[in-house]
PATI-887471 format. One record per residue: residue number from 1; residue in one letter; x negated, y negated, z negated of N, C-alpha, C in turn. Coordinates in Angstrom, 3 decimals. Last residue first. Layout:
N
+-----+-----+----------+----------+----------+----------+----------+----------+----------+----------+----------+
!   n ! res !   n.east !  n.north !     n.up !  ca.east ! ca.north !    ca.up !   c.east !  c.north !     c.up !
+-----+-----+----------+----------+----------+----------+----------+----------+----------+----------+----------+
! NUM !   A !        X !        Y !        Z !        X !        Y !        Z !        X !        Y !        Z !
...
+-----+-----+----------+----------+----------+----------+----------+----------+----------+----------+----------+
This chain:
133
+-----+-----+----------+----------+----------+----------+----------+----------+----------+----------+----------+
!   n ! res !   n.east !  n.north !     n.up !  ca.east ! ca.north !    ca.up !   c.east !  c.north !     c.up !
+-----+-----+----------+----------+----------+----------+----------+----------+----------+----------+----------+
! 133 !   X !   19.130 !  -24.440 !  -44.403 !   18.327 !  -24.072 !  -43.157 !   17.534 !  -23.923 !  -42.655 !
! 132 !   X !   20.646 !  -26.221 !  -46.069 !   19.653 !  -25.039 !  -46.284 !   18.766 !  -24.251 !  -45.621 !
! 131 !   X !   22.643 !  -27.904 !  -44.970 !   21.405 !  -28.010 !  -45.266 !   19.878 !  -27.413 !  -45.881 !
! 130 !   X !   25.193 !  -26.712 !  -44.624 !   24.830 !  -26.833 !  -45.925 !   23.526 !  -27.495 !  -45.792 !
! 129 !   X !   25.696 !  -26.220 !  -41.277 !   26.271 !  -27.954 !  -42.141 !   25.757 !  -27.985 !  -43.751 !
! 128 !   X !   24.711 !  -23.859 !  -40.494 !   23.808 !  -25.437 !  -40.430 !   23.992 !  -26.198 !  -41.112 !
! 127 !   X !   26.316 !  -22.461 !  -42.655 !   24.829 !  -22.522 !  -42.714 !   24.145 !  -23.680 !  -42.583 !
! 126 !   X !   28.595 !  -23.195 !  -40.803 !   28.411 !  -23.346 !  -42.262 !   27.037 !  -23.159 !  -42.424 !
! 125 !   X !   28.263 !  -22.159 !  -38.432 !   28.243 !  -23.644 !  -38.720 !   28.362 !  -24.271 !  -40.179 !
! 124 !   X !   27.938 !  -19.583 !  -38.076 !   27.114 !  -20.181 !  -37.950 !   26.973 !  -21.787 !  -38.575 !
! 123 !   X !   30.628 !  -18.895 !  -39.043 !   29.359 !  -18.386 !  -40.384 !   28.344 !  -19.519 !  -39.693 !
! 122 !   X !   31.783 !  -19.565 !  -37.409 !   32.198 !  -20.290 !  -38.283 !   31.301 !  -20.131 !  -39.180 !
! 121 !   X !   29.818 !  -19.501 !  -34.051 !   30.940 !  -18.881 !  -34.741 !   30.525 !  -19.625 !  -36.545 !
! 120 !   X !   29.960 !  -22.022 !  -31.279 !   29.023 !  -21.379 !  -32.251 !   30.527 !  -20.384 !  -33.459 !
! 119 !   X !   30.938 !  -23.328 !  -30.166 !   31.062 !  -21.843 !  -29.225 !   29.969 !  -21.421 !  -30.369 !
! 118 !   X !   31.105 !  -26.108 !  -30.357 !   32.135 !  -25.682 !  -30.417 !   32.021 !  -23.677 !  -29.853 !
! 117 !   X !   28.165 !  -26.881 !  -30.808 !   28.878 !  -26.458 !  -32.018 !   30.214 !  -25.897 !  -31.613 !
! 116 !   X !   26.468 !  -25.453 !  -27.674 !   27.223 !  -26.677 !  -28.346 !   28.114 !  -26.139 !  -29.432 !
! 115 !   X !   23.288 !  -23.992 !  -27.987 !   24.106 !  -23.853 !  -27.661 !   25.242 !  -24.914 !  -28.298 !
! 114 !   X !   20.587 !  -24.151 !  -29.036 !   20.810 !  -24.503 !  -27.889 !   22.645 !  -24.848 !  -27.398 !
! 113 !   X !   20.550 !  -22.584 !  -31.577 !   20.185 !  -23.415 !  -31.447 !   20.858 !  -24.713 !  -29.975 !
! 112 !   X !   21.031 !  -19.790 !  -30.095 !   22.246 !  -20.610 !  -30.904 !   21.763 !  -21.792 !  -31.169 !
! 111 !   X !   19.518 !  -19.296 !  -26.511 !   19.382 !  -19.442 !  -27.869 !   20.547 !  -20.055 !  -28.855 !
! 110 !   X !   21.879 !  -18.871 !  -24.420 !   20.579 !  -19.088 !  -24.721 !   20.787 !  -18.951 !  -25.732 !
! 109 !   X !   24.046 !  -18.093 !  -22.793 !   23.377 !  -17.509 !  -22.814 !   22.240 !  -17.381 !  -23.582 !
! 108 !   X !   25.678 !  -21.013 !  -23.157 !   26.120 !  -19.800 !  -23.794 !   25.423 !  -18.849 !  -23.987 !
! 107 !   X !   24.089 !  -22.296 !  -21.783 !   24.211 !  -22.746 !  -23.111 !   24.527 !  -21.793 !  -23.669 !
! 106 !   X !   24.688 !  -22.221 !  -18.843 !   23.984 !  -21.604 !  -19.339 !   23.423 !  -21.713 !  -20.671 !
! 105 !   X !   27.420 !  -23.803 !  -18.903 !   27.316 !  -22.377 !  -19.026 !   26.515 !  -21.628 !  -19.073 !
! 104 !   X !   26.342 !  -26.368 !  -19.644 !   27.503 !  -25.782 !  -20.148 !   27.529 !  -24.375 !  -20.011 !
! 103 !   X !   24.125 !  -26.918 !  -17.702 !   24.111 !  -27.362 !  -19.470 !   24.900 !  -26.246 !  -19.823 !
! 102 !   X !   22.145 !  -25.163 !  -15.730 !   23.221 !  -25.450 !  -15.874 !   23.813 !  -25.627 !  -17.571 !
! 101 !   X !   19.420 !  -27.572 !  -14.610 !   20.271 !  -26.288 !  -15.096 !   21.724 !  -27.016 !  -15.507 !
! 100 !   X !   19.247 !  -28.608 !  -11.040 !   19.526 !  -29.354 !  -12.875 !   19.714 !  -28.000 !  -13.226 !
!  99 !   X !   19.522 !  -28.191 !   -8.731 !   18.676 !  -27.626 !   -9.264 !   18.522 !  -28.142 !  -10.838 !
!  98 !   X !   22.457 !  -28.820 !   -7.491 !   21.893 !  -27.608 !   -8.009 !   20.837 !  -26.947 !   -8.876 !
!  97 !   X !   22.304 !  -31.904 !   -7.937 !   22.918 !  -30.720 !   -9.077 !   22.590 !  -29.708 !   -9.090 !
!  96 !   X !   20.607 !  -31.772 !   -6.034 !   19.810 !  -32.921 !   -7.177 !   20.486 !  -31.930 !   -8.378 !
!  95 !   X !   22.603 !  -31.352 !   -4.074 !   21.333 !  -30.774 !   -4.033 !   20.560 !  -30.875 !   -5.412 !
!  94 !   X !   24.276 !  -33.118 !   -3.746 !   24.678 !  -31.800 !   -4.536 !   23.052 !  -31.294 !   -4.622 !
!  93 !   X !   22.627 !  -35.765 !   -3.340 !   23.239 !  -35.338 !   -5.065 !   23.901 !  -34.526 !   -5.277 !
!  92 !   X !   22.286 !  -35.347 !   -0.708 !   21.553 !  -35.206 !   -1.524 !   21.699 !  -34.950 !   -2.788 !
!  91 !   X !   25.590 !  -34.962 !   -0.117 !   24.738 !  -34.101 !   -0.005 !   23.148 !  -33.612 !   -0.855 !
!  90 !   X !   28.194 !  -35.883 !   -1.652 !   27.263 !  -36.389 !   -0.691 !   25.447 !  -35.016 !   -0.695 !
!  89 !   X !   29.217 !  -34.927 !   -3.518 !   30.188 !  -34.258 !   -2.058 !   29.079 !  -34.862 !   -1.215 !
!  88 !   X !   28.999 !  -32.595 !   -7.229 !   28.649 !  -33.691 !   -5.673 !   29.143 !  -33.764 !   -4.111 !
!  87 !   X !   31.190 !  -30.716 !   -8.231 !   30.363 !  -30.827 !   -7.091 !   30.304 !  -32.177 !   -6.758 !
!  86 !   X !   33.857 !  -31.090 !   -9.284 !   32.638 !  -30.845 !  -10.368 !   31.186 !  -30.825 !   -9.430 !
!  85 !   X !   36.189 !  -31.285 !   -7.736 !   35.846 !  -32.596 !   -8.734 !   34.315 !  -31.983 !   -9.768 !
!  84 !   X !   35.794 !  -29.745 !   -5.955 !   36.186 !  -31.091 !   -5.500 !   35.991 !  -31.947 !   -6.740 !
!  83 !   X !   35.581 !  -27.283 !   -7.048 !   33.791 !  -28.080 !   -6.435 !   34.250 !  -29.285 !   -6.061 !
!  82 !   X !   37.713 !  -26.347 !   -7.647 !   37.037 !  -26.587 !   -8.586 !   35.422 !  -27.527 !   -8.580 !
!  81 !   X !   39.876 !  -27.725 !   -5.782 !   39.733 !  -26.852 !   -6.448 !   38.349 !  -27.380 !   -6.910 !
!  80 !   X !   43.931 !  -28.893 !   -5.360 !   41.841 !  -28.968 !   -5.606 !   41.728 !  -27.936 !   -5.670 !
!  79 !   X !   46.239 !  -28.563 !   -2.222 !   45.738 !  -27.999 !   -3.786 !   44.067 !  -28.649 !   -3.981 !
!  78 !   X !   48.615 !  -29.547 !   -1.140 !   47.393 !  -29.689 !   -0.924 !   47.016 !  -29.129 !   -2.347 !
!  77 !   X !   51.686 !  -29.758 !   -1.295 !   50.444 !  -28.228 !   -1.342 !   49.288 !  -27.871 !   -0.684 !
!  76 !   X !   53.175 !  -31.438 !   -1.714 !   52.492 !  -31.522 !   -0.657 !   51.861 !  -30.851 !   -0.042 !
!  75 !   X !   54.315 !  -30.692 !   -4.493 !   55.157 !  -30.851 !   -3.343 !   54.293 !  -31.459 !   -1.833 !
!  74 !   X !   51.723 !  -28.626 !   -5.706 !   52.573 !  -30.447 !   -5.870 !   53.074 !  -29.850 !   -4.453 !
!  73 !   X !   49.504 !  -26.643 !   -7.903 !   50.681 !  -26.788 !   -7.106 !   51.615 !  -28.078 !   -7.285 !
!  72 !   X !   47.013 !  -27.823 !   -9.104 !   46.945 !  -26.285 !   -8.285 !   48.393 !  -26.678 !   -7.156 !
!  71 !   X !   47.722 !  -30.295 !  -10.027 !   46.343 !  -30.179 !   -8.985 !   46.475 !  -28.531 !   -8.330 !
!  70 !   X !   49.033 !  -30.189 !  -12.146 !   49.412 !  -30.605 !  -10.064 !   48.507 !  -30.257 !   -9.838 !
!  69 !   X !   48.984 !  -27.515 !  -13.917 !   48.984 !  -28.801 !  -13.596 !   49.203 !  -28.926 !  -12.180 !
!  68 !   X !   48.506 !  -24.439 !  -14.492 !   50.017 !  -24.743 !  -14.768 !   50.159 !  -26.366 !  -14.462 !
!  67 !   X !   46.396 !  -23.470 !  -13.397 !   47.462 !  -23.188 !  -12.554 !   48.958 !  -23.960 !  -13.388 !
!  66 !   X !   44.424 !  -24.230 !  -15.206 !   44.301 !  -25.441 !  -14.189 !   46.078 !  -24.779 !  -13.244 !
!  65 !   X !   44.635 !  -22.187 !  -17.310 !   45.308 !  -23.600 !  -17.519 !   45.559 !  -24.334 !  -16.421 !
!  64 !   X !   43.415 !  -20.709 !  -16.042 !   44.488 !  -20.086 !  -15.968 !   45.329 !  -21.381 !  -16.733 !
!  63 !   X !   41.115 !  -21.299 !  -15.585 !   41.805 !  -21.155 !  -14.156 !   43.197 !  -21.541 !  -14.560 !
!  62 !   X !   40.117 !  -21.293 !  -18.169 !   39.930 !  -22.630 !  -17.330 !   41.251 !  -22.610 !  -15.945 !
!  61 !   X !   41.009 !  -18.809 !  -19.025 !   40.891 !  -19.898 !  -19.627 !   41.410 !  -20.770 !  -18.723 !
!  60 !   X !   40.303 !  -16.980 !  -17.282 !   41.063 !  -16.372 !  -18.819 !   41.678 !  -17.939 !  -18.768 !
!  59 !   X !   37.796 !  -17.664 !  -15.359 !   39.387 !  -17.059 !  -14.978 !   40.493 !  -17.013 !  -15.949 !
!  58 !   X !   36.264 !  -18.337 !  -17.063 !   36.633 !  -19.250 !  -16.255 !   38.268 !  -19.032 !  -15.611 !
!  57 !   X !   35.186 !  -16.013 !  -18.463 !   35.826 !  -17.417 !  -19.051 !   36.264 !  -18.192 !  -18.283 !
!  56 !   X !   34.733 !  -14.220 !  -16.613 !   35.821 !  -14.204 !  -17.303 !   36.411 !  -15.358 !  -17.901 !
!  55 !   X !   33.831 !  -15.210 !  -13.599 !   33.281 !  -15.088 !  -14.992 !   34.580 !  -14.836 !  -15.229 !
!  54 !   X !   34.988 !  -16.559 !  -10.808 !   34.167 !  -15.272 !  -10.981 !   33.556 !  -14.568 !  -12.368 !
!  53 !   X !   35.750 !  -18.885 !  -10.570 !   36.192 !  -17.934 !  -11.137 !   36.097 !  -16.601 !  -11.410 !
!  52 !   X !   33.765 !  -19.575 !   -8.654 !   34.234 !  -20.675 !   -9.737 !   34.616 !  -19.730 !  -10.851 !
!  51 !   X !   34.501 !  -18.038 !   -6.120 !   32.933 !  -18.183 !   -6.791 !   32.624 !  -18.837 !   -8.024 !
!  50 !   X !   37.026 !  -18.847 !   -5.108 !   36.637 !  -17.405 !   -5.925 !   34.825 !  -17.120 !   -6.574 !
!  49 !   X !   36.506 !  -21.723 !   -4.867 !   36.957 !  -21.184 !   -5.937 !   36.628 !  -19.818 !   -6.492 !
!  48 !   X !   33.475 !  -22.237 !   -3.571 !   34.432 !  -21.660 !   -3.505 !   35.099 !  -21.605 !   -4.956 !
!  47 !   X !   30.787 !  -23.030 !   -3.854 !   31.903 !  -24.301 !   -3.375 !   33.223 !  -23.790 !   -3.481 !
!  46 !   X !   29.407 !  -21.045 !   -2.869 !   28.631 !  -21.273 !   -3.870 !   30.457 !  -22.452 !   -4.478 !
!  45 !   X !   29.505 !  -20.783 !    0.054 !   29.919 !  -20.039 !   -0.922 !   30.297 !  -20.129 !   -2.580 !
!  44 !   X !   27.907 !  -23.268 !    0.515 !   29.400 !  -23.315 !    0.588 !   30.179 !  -22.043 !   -0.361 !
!  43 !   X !   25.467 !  -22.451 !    0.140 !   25.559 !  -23.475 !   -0.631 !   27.589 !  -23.531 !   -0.457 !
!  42 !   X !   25.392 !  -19.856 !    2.207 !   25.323 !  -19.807 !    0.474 !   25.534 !  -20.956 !   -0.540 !
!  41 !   X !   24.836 !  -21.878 !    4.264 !   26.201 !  -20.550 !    3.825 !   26.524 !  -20.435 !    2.203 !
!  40 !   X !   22.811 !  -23.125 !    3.594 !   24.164 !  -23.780 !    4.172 !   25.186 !  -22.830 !    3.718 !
!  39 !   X !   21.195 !  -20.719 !    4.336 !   21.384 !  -21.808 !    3.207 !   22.427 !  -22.310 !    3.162 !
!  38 !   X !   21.592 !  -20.058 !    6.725 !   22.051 !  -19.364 !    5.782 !   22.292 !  -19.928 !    4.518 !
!  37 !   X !   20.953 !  -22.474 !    8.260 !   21.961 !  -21.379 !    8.520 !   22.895 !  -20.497 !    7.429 !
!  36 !   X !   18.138 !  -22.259 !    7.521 !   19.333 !  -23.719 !    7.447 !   20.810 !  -22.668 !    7.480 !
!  35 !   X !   17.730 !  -19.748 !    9.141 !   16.747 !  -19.978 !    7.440 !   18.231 !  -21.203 !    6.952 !
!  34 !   X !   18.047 !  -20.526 !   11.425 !   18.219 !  -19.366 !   10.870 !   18.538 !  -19.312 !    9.470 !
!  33 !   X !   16.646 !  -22.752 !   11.843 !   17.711 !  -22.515 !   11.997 !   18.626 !  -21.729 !   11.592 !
!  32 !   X !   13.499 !  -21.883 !   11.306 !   14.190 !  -22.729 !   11.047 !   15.506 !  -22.697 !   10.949 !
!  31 !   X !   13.663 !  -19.643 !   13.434 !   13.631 !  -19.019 !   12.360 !   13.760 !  -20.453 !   11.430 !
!  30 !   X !   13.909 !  -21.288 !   15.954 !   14.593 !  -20.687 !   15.697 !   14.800 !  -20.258 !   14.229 !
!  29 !   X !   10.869 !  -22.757 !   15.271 !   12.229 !  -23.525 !   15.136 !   13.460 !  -22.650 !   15.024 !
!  28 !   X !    9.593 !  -20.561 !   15.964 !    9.133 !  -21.200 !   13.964 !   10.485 !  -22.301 !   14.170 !
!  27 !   X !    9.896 !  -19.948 !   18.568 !    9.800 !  -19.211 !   17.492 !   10.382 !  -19.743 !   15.658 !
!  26 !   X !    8.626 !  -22.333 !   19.407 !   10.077 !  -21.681 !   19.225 !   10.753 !  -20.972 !   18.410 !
!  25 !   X !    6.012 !  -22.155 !   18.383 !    6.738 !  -23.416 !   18.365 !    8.141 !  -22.904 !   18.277 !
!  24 !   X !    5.483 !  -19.543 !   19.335 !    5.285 !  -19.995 !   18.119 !    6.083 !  -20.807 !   17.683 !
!  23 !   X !    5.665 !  -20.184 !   22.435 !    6.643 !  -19.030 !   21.509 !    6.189 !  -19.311 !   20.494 !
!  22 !   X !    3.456 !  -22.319 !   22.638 !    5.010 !  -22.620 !   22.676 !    6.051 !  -21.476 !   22.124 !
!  21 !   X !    0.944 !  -21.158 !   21.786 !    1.987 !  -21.852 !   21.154 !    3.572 !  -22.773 !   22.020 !
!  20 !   X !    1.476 !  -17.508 !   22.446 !    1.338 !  -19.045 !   23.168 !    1.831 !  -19.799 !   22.030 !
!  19 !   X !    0.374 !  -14.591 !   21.211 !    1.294 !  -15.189 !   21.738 !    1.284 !  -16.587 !   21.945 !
!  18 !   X !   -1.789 !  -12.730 !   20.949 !   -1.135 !  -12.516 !   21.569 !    0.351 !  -13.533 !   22.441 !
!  17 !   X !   -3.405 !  -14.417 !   19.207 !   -4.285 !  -13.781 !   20.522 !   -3.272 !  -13.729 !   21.208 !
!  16 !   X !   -3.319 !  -16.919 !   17.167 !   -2.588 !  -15.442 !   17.481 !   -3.259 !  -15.147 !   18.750 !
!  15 !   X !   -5.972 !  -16.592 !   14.427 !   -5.109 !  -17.008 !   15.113 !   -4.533 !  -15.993 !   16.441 !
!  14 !   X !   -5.579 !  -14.611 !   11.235 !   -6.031 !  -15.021 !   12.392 !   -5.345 !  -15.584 !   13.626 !
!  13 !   X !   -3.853 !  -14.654 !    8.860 !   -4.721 !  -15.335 !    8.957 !   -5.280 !  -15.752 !   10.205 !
!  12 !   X !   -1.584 !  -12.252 !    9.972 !   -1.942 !  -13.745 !    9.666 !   -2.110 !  -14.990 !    9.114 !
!  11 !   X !   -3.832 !  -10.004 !    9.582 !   -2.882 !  -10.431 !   10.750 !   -2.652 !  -12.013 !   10.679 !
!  10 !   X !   -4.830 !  -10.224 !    6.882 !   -5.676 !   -9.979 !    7.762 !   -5.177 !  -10.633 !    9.515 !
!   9 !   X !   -2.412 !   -9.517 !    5.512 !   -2.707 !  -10.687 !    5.341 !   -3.741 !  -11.388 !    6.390 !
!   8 !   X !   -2.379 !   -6.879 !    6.767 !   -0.987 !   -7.682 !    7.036 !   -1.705 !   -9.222 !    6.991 !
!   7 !   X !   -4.321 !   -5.718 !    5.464 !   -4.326 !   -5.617 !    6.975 !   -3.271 !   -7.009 !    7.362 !
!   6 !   X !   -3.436 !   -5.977 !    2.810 !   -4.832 !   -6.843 !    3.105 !   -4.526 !   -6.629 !    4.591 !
!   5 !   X !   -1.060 !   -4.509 !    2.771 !   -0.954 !   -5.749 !    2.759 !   -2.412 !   -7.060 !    3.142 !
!   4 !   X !   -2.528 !   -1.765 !    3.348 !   -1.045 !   -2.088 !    4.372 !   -1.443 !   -3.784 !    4.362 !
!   3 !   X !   -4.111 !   -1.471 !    0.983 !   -4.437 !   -1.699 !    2.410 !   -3.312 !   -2.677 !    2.880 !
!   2 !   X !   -1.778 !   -1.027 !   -0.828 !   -2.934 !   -2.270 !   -1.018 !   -3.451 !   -2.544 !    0.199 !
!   1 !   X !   -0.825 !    1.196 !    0.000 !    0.000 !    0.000 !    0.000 !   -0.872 !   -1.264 !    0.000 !
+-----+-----+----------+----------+----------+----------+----------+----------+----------+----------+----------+
């Protein structure tokens, strides 16, 4: 395997014998495109409700409140959803969001320290609030 990859790295490094820079050029723009292509995909995916609601808490809770206001159902039945008001819509500043962590739901995962007093459990918050800590 170690070979395989020194040969591979070996490949390129050197310049190409076999092919022109214009198939390069093309080449490296197609696979550009490609590459944008997919990104793009995954950033819309990403935009979806069923991608919003994909956790339990979101579906139990959040969804399942947002179905009883206008915003799910109005006599026009234009509906939101969840990237219309929590997503950036101009592009650079979704971008700027994606890569922020994520406060709120990756809070839950982390350390109790980290995490906001309302998702801490009641033993926890007695402890902190005595000052004994």
């Amino acid at each position: 395997m170690l070979n395989l990859l020194k040969r591979y790295w070996a490949v390129i490094r050197r310049p190409s014998v076999h092919f022109s820079l214009g198939f390069l050029t093309i080449g490296g723009f197609i696979g550009g495109v490609l590459f944008w292509g997919a990104f793009n995909t995954a950033m819309e995916l990403t935009n979806t409700e069923k991608f919003c609601t994909g956790c339990h808490e979101m579906r139990d809770n959040v969804f399942a409140e947002l179905k009883s206001t206008i915003h799910y159902t109005n006599r026009s039945g234009v509906r939101a959803v969840c990237s219309d008001c929590h997503v950036p819509h101009n592009w650079t500043d979704k971008m700027a969001a994606r890569c922020r962590p994520p406060r709120k739901s990756g809070a839950r995962y982390s350390a109790p320290s980290a995490r906001p007093k309302s998702s801490r459990t009641s033993a926890w918050n007695s402890r902190s609030t005595s000052g004994s800590g």
